[in-house]
VOMAR-63382 format. One record per residue: x, y, z of N, C-alpha, C in turn. Coordinates in steps of 0.001 Angstrom, whole numbers, padded with zeros to 6 digits, always signed. Layout:
REM residues N
XYZXYZXYZ...
REM end
This chain:
REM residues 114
-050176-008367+009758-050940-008915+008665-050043-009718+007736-050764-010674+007040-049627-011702+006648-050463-011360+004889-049280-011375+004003-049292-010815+002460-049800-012291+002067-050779-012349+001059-051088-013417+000378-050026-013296-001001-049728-014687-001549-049266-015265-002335-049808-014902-003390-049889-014872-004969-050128-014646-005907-049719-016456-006267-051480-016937-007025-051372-018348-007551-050933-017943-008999-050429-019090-008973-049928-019184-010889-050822-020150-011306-051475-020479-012297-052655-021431-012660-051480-021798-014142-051744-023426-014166-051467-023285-015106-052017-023319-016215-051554-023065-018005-052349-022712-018599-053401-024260-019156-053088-024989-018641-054554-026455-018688-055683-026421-017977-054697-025486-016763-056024-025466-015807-057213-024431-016223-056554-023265-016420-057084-022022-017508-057886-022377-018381-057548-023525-019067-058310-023777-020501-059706-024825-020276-059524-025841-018680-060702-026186-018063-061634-025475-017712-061092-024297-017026-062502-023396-016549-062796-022859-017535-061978-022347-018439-062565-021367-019515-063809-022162-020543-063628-023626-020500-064112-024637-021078-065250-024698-020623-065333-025034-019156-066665-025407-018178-067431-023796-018254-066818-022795-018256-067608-021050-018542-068597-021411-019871-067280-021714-020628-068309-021638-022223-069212-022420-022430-069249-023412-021770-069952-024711-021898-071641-024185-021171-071529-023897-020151-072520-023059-019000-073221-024335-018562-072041-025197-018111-072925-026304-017581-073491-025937-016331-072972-024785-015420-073029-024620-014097-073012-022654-014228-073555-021938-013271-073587-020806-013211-071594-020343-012701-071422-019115-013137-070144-018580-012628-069634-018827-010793-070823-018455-010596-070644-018604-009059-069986-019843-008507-071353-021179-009279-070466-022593-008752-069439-022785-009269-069441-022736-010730-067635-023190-011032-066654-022148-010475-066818-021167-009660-065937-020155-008913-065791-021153-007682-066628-021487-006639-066795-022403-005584-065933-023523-005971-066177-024610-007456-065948-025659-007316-064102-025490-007832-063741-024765-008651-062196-024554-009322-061832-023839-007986-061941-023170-007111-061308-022043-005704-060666-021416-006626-061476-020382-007657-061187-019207-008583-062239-018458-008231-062035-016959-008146-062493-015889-008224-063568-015942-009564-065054-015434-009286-065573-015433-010775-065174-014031-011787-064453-013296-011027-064052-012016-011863-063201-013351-013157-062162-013428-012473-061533-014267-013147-061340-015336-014191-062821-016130-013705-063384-017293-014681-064079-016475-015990-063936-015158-015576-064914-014030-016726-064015-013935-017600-062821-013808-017080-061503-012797-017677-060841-014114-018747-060978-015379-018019-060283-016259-019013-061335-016367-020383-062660-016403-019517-063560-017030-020893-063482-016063-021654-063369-014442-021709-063198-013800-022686-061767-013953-023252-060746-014297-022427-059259-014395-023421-059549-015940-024554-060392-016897-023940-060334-018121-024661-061359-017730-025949-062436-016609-026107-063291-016571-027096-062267-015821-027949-061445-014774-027696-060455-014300-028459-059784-015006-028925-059095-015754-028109-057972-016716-028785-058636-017749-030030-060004-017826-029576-060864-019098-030953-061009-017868-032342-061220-016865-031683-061321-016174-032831-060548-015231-033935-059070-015138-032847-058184-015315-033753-057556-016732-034411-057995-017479-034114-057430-018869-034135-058107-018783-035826-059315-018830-035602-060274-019020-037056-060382-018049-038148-059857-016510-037654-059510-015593-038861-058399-015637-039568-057645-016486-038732-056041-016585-039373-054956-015650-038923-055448-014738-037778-054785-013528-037220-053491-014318-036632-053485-015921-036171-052084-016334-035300-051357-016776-036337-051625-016880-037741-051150-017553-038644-049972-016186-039150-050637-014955-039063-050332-014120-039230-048908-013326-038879-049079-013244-037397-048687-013343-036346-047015-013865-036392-047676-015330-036408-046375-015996-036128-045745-015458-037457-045900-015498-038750-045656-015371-040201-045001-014116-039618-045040-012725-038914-044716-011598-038950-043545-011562-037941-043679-011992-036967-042585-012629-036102-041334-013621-036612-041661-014037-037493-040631-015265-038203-039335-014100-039136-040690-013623-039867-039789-012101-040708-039036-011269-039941-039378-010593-038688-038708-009875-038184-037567-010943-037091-037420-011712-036978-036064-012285-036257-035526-012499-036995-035723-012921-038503-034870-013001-039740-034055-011735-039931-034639-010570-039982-034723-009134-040202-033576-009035-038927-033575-009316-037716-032527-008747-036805-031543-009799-036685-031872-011312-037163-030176-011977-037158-029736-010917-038295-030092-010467-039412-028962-009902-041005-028199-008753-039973-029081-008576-039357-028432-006832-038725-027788-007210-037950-027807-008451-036710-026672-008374-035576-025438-009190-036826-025433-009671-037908-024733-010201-038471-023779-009873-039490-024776-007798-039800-023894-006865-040073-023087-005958-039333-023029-006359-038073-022540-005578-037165-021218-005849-037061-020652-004858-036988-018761-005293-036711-018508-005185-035002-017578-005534-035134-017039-005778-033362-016283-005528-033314-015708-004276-032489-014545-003115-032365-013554-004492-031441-012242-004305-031623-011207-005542-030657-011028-004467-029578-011243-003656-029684-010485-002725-028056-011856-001234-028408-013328-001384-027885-013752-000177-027784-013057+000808-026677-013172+002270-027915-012807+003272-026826-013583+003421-025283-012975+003483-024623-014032+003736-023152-013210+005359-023004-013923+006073-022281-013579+007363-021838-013312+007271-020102-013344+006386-019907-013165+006190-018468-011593+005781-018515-011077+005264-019477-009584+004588-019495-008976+006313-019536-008065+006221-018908-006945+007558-019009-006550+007330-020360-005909+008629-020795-005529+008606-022043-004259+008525-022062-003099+008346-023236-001183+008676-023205-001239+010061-023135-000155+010071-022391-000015+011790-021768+001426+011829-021807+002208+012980-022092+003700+013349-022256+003722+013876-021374+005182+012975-020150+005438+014181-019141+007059+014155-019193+007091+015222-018927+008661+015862-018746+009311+014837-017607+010544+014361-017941+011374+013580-016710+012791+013778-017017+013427+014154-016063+014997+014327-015697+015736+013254-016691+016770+013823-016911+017390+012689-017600+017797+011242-016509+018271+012158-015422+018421+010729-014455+017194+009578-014413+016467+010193-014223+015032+009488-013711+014963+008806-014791+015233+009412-016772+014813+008209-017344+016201+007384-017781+017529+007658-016862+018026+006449-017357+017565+005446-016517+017522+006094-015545+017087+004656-014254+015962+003759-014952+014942+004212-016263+013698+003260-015958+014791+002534-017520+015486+003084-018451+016256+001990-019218+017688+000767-018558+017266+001346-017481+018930+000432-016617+018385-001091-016882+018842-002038-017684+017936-003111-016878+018074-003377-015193+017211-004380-014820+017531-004906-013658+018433-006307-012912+019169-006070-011922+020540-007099-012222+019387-007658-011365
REM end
């Protein structure tokens, strides 16, 4: 069996059918036939496009954006109070450790090298 594709519509095309729905120049069925859209679908936009008019006209996107504008303001101050460690601790790095060594052994590591 061969997997169907998932269409991406874009959103002009979206805003035609949702247009030709609201309009009711034609029943769901034909503009399903005539766009090769599902009428579940042509249902699903015309209700996102009556939402979108009706937040459009209460002022809810005005809102919206206004509340969104505040809060990215709100998180540049904070990434801008943030300090930046030059060497974070990691716990994965070994730590300095004291080990016992012969006196020979540590003149050999002060010898320079000829």
């Amino acid at each position: 069996m061969m997997s169907r594709t998932r269409k991406n519509h874009p959103a002009s095309f979206k805003a035609k059918v949702a247009l030709s729905a609201l309009r009711e120049d034609a029943p769901i069925s034909e503009l399903a036939l005539k766009f090769g859209v599902p009428a579940t679908v042509i249902h699903r936009w015309k209700r996102e496009a009556l939402a979108a008019m009706e937040a459009g006209f209460s002022g809810k996107l005005e809102k919206a954006t206004t509340n969104q504008e505040a809060q990215i303001h709100e998180l540049h101050a904070k990434i801008g109070s943030c300090r930046v460690r030059e060497r974070p601790r990691s716990r994965s790095l070994p730590q300095e450790r004291c080990v016992k060594v012969s006196p020979h052994t540590a003149q050999a590591f002060h010898e320079p090298i000829a």
